[in-house]
N, C-alpha and C positions, 0 to 999 in steps of 0.2 A: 273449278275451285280446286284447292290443293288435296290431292287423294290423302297426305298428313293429316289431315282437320278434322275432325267426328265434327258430325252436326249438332249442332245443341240438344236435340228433341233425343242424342243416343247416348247421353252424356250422362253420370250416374249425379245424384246430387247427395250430400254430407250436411252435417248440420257440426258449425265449428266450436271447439272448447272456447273458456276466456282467453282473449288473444293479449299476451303481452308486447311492451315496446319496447324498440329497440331503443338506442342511445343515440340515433340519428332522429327521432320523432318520429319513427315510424312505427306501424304496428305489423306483427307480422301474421300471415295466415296459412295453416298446412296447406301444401300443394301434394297430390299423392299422383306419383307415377303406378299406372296404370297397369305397365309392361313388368318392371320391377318390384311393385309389392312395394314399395320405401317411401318416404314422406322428407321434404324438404319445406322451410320455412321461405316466402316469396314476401318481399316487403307489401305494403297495401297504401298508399296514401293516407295522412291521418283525418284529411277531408274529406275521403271521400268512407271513411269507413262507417259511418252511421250509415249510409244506403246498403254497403252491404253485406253486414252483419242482421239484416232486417229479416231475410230470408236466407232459406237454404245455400249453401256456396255450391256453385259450377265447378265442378271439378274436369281441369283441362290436362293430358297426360303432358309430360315432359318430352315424349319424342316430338307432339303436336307443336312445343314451343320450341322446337331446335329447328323448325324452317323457318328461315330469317330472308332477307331480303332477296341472296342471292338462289333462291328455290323457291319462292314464293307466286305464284304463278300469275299474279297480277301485279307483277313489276314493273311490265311496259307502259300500265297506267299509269302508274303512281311514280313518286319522286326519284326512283333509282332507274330509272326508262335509260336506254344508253351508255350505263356505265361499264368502265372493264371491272374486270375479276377483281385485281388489287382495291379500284374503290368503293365494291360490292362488298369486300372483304370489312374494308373501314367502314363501312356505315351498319355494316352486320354488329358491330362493338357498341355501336352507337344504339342503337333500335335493340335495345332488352327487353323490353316487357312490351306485354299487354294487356290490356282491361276488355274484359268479356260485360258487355251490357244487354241487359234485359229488355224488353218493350215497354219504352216509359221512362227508363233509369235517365238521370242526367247526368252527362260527364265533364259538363263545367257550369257553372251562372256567369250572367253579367257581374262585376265586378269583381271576382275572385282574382290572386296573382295570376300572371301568366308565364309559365316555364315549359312549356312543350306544344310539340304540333302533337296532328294525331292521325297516321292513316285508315281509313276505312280498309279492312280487309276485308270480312265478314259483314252483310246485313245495309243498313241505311240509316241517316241522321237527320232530322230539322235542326236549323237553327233560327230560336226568334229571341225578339226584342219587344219591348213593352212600350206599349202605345200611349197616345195621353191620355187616355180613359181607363188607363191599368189592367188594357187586355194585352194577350200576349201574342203579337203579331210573325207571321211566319217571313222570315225573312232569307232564307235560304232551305233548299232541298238538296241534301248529298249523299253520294252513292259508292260504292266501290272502289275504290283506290283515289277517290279524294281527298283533298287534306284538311282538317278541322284545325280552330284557331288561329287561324291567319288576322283573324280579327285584334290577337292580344297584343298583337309587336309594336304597333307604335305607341303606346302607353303602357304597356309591362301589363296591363288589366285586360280581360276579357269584356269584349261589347256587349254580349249575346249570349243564349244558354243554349246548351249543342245539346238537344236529345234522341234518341234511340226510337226512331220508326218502327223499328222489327228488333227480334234478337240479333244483338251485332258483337262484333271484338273489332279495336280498335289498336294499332299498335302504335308506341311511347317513344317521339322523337324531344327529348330532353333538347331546347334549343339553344343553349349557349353550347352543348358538345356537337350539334350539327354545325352551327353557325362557324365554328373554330375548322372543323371540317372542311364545310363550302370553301375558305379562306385556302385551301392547300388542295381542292380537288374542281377546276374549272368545269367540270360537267356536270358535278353535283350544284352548284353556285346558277349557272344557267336556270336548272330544272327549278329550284327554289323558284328564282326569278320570272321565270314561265308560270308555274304556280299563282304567284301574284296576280303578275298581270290578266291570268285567264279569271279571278277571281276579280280583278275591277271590271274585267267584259259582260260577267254576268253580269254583275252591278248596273250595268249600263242597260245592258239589255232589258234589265227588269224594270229598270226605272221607264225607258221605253216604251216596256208593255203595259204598264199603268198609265202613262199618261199620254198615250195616242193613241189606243186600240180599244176599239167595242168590246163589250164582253164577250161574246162569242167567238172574234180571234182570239180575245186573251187565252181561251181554253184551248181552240186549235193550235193555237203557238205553247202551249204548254204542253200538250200532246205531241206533236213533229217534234220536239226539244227530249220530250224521257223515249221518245223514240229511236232518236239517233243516238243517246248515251247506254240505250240498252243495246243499239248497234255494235256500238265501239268495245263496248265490254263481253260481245260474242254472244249476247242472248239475241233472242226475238224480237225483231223491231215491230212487228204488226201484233205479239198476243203477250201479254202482262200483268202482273199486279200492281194496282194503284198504292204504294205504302202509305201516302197520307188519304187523309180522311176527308169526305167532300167537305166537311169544316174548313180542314185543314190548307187545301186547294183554292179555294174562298179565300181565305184568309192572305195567301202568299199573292192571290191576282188582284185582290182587292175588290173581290164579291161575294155578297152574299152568299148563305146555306139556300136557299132557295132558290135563287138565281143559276148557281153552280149543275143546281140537280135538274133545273129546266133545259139549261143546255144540254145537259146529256143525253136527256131524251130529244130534244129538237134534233140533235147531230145522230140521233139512233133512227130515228124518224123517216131521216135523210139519207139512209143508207152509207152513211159513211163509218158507221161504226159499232160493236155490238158491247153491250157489259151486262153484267153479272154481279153483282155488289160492287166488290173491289175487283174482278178480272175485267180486262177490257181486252178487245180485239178489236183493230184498226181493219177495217174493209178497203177502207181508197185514201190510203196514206198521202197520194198528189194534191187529192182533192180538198185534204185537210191544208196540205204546204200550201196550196192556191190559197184557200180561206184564210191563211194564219198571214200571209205577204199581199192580202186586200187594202190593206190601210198604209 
């Protein structure tokens, strides 16, 4: 992670005056640099300011927010992967802000406008959708330099409600100044489009895993899956935290709470695996890809 960042748990928190608006609808809220002693006003969305005027404000330094894409050390992942300096430069104009979320916060609903992507820099996100019985179904698990709201573009509205697994920050790609971008930067325009399409693969894949797999690949194919993404992104592929909740894992395979927790212990049983609440350690990672490419 970027040595710029303070981790949340180091981060002082303030409690903010009445926050006035601006003249563009927005509201603003002191941002205090850290290094400097000074206080700067940072727009706030005016949607989103009821969640967080609720509690205490995160207070992020100003040197923290001046690593921008082209220093940011999980660029390879995420949408600026391949670009030269000059259009690291341009999308550095583009990507101003970020939203620091809490555990739980939500950083869009289903039908809200849609005007920006979002990368995961910090942390991890669910996103679900509402089932016919008015539960709220997990429909996607995302990680580290993935991109959120992909779901808003083809109807200008959000499908689905993106929230916060753990404490995250997400950064604010404003998508008609990207989109005008991609138009004059063919590597950036690629990467979008990769984006996409890796986002109907999941799609497919999941749809997949529901409807031809027993429950006990669905979990082994769930596990070889946060396995190799915890690869790619440099951590440990064999020892982990689970960010969603065996509800929550249930919910996105389309198994029960109970179902979910029997398999754990069947595959613990089996020596293929050990956990600890939410830590998990993979023992025989082949043994699970056998199990998961069974069916």
């Amino acid at each position: 992670m970027d040595q710029d960042c303070p981790s949340w748990s180091a981060l002082p928190l303030v409690l903010r005056d009445p926050i006035p608006m601006t003249s563009h609808g927005q509201y603003t809220a002191p941002l205090i640099d850290l290094h400097q002693n000074s206080a700067r006003a940072m727009p706030t969305p005016a949607h989103r300011l009821g969640r967080l005027i609720t509690a205490p404000a995160t207070v992020i330094s100003i040197r923290a927010l001046r690593a921008h894409c082209s220093k940011c050390s999980i660029r390879e992942l995420c949408l600026p992967v391949g670009l030269e300096p000059e259009a690291l430069r341009q999308l550095d104009a583009v990507v101003t802000d970020r939203i620091g979320l809490k555990k739980g916060d939500t950083l869009y609903r289903s039908g809200e406008p849609f005007t920006a992507l979002y990368a995961i820099r910090l942390g991890s996100c669910k996103t679900t959708v509402l089932a016919e019985d008015a539960r709220a179904q997990v429909s996607g698990h995302h990680m580290l330099g993935d991109l959120l709201g992909l779901d808003g573009i083809a109807h200008e509205r959000h499908a689905c409600d993106a929230v916060a697994l753990e404490d995250s920050e997400v950064c604010v790609l404003p998508f008609r100044k990207l989109e005008g971008l991609a138009h004059s930067v063919p590597a950036l325009q690629r990467n979008l489009h990769r984006f996409l399409s890796r986002e109907l693969i999941r799609d497919q894949a999941l749809l997949l895993l529901l409807g031809t797999m027993p429950a006990e690949e669905r979990l082994a194919a769930f596990l070889v899956n946060l396995a190799e993404r915890y690869r790619e992104r440099g951590y440990s592929s064999s020892a982990f935290m689970l960010r969603m909740s065996r509800d929550e894992i249930g919910s996105y395979l389309g198994l029960k709470l109970e179902t979910v927790s029997r398999l754990f212990s069947r595959l613990r049983e089996r020596g293929l695996l050990e956990v600890r609440g939410r830590s998990v350690r993979l023992l025989d990672l082949p043994a699970l890809k056998q199990l998961a490419k069974r069916n």
